[in-house]
C-alpha positions in Angstrom: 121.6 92.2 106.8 118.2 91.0 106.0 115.8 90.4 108.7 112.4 88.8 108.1 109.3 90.0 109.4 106.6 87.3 109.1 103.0 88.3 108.7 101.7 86.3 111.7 104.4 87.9 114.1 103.1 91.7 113.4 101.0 93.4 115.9 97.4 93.4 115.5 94.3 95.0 116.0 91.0 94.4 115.1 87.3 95.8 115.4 84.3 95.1 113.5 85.5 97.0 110.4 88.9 97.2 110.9 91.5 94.2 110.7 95.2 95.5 110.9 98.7 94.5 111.1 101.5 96.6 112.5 105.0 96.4 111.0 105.9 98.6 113.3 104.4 99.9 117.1 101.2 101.9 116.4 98.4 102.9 118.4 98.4 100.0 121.4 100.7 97.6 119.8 104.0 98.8 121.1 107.5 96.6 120.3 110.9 98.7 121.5 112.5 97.1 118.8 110.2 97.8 116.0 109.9 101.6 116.1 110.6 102.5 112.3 113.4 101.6 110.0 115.4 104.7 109.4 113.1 107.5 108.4 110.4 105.2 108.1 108.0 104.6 110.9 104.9 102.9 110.0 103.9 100.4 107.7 100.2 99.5 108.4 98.4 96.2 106.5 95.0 97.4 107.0 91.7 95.2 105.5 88.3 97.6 105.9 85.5 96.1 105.6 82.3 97.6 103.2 81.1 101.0 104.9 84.1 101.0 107.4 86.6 103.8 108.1 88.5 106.2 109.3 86.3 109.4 110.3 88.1 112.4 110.3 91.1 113.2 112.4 94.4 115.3 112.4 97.9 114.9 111.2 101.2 116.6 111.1 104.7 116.3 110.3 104.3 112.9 108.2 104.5 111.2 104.5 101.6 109.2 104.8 101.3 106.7 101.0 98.6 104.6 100.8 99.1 101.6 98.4 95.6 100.0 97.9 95.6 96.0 97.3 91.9 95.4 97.0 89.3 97.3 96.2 89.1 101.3 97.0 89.5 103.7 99.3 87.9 107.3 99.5 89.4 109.8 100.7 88.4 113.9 101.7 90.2 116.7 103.7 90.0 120.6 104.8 91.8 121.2 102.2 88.6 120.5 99.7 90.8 117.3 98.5 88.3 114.7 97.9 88.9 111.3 95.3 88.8 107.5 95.4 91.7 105.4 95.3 91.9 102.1 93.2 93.5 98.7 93.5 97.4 99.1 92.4 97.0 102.9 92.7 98.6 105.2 95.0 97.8 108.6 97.1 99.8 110.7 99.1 99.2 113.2 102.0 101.8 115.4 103.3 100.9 116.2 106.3 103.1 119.5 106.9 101.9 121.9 109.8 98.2 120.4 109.8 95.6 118.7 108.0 92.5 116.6 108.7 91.1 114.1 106.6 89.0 110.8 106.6 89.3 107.6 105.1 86.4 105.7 103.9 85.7 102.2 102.2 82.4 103.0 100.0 82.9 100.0 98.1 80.0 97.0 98.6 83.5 94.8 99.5 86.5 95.0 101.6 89.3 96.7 101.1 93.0 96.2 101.6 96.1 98.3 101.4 99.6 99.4 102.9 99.1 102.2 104.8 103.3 103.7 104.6 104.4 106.5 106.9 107.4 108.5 106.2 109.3 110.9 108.3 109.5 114.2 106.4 113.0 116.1 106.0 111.9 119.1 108.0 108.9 120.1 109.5 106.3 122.2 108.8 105.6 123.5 105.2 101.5 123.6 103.1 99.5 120.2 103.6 99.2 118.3 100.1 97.2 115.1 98.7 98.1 113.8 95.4 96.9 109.9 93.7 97.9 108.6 90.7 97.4 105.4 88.9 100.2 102.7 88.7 98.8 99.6 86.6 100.2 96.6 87.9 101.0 95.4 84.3 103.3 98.2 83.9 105.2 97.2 86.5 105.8 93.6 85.5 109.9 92.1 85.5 110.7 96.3 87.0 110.6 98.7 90.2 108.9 101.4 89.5 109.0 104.7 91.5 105.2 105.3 93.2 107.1 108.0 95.2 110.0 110.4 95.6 111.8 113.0 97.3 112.8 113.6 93.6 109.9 113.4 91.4 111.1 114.8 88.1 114.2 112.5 87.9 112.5 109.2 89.1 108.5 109.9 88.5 105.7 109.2 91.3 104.4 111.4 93.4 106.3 113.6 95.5 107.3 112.9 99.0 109.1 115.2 100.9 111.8 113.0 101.9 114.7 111.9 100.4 113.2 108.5 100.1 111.6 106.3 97.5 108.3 104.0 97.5 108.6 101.3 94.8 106.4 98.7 93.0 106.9 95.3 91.0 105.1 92.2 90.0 107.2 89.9 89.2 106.2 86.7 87.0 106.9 83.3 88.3 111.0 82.7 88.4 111.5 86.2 86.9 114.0 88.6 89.1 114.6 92.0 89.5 117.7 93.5 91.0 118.0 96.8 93.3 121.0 99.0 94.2 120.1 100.7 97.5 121.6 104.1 97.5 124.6 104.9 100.1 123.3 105.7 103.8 119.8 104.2 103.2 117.5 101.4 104.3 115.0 99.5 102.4 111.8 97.7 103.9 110.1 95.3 101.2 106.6 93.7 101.7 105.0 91.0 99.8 101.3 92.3 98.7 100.8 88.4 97.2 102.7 85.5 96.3 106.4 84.6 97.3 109.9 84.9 96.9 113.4 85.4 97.8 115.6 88.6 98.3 118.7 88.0 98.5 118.0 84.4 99.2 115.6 85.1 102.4 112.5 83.4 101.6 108.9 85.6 102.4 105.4 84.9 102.1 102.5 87.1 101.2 102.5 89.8 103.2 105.5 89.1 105.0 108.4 92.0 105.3 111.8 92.1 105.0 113.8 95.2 106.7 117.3 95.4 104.5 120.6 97.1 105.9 124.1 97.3 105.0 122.7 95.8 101.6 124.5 97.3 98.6 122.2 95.9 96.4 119.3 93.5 96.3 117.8 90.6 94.1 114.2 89.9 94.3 113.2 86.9 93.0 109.6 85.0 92.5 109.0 81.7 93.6 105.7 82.0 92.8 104.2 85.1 90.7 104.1 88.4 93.3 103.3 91.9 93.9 105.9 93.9 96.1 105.6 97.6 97.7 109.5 98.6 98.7 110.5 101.7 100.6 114.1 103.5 100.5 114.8 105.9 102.9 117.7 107.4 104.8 119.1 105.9 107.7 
């Protein structure tokens, strides 16, 4: 089962910095029927406008990835953790039993990424942050692993889920095929471009929430960039 999620169906919310779109309910946009996917419960398309942000504020409990699209974004917590994350690069916060942290764009133009949040496998355990840099060009005709439960098999950063976050570009009529492991889900979105998985056509920006999918094909109508998350059901 594939179900498509088009862009101009997602909640939204918007102030003068801030222009977002909810996969999923979050904050005042609340949709029974869109509560998470599995272990997965939000999956934010946030734009942040020069000198906007998130000032600091708590978390706990929670995977949260940021995949940035455009731009930067700069990031510092009580932990001391401070560092700027670039277009096609990743950072992770595991929110265990408590951090705080703000989110800021310091560039002198927007911003936009994926913000992901993943259920943890327990609760608890030491607050981390961790970014690393994942060249789109590296990624071009493959899914690669941004983020694991399993780091030193599959590479990314570590999550502390048994779940995956992958990336691809994919070239104009190029494909790329995906087994999803046994008892998980996968939710794709399209960062630009378009395509088909499995034969379900998506836009930019559009999601698709996969299930009872043994294995996927992704393939580009036109050239794309794709963010996809594996998690347990």
């Amino acid at each position: 089962m594939i179900e498509k999620r088009a862009f101009d169906g997602l909640g939204r919310f918007r102030t003068d910095w801030l222009n977002a779109r909810h996969h999923f309910s979050f904050g005042g946009y609340h949709d029974p029927d869109r509560m998470g996917w599995g272990a997965l419960r939000v999956w934010n398309d946030d734009e942040i406008s020069a000198d906007g942000g998130f000032a600091p504020h708590p978390h706990e409990n929670m995977e949260i990835i940021t995949y940035v699209r455009e731009g930067a974004i700069s990031h510092r917590d009580s932990l001391g953790n401070a560092g700027r994350t670039m277009a096609g690069d990743v950072q992770v916060m595991s929110a265990g039993s408590g951090i705080r942290h703000s989110e800021f764009n310091q560039e002198a133009e927007s911003t936009s990424l994926f913000q992901i949040w993943i259920l943890p496998r327990e609760a608890g355990g030491e607050p981390r942050w961790d970014s690393a840099a994942f060249p789109t060009g590296d990624r071009t005709g493959q899914l690669v692993v941004l983020a694991s439960g399993d780091p030193e098999t599959d590479g990314g950063l570590m999550i502390r889920q048994d779940a995956k976050v992958l990336g691809a570009t994919l070239l104009e009529s190029q494909s790329v095929t995906h087994a999803i492991k046994p008892g998980h889900r996968a939710y794709l979105v399209l960062a630009i471009g378009s395509g088909t998985v499995n034969g379900v056509e998506l836009d930019a920006r559009d999601g698709a929430a996969i299930r009872d999918e043994a294995e996927i094909t992704i393939s580009a109508t036109t050239a794309l960039e794709l963010v996809m998350v594996e998690v347990p059901e």
